[in-house]
N, C-alpha and C positions, 0 to 999 in steps of 0.2 A: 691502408686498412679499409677494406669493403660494408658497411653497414650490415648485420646479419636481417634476415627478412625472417616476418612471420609465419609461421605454420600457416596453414590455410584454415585448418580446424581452427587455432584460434581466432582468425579472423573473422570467420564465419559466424562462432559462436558470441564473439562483440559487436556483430550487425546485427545479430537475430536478437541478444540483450538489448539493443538500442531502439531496436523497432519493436520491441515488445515493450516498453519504459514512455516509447512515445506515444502509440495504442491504448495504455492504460493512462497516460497526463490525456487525454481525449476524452475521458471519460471521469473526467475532477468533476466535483459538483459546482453547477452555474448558480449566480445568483437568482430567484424567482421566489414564487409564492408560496415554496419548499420550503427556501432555505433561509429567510430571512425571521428572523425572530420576532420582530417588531408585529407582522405579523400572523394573528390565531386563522391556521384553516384544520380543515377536517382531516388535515395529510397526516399521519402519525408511523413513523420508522419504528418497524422489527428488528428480530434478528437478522433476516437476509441482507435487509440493505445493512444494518451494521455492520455484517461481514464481509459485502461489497466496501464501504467504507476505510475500514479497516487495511481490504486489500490495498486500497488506493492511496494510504492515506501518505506514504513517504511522495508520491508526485505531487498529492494536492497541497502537501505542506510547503513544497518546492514554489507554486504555482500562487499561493497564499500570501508567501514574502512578499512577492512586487503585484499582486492587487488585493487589495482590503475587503472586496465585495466576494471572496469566496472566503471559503471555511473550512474547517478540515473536520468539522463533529457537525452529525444535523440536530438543530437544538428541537426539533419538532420528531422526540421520540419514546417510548412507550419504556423505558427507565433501564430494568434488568436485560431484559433481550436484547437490547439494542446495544446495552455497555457489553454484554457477555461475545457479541456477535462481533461488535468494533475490536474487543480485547484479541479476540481468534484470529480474527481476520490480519491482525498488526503481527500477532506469533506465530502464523503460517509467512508472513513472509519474512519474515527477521530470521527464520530458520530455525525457532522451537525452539531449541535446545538442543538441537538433532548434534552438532559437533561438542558439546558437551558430555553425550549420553554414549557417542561413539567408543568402540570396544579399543581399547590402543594396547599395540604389547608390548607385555609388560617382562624384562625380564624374571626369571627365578630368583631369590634373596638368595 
């Protein structure tokens, strides 16, 4: 028996998923004078970076587990915008609902 080989489309498409997963863990939030709670600056998160955040957040959670000095929420943020922007930003990439909402056929009763 010969091992069968992968499509090359597949391949392709799980080094372009891998180097996009690794592009984006590059861009987790560092600890600094942002993101550390302890303490007050003048820095205050939107909705944009909410919704950068949000994008991010299944790598920074990843990235989070084995060091304690990141975080996956910025706690230096302006309340509604910034939950509403994190929220979107999590259900754009989890996929919305998009396979839920999909038309499936159905046969006739």
């Amino acid at each position: 028996m010969t091992p069968k080989r992968l499509p090359a489309r597949v391949l392709a498409v799980t080094l372009t998923g891998a180097a996009v997963l690794v592009l984006l863990g590059a861009c987790a939030g560092a600890p600094g004078p942002n993101n550390v709670a302890e303490i007050g600056t003048g820095h205050i998160s939107g909705f944009w970076p909410g919704l950068w955040h949000g994008l991010i957040m299944p790598i920074t959670f990843v990235v989070s587990l084995f060091n304690d000095e990141i975080g996956v929420y910025d706690v230096h943020n302006n309340g509604g915008w910034y939950n509403f922007g994190f929220l979107l930003g999590a259900i754009i990439i989890f996929g919305g609902g998009r396979r839920g909402s999909a038309r499936r056929g159905r046969k006739p009763a």
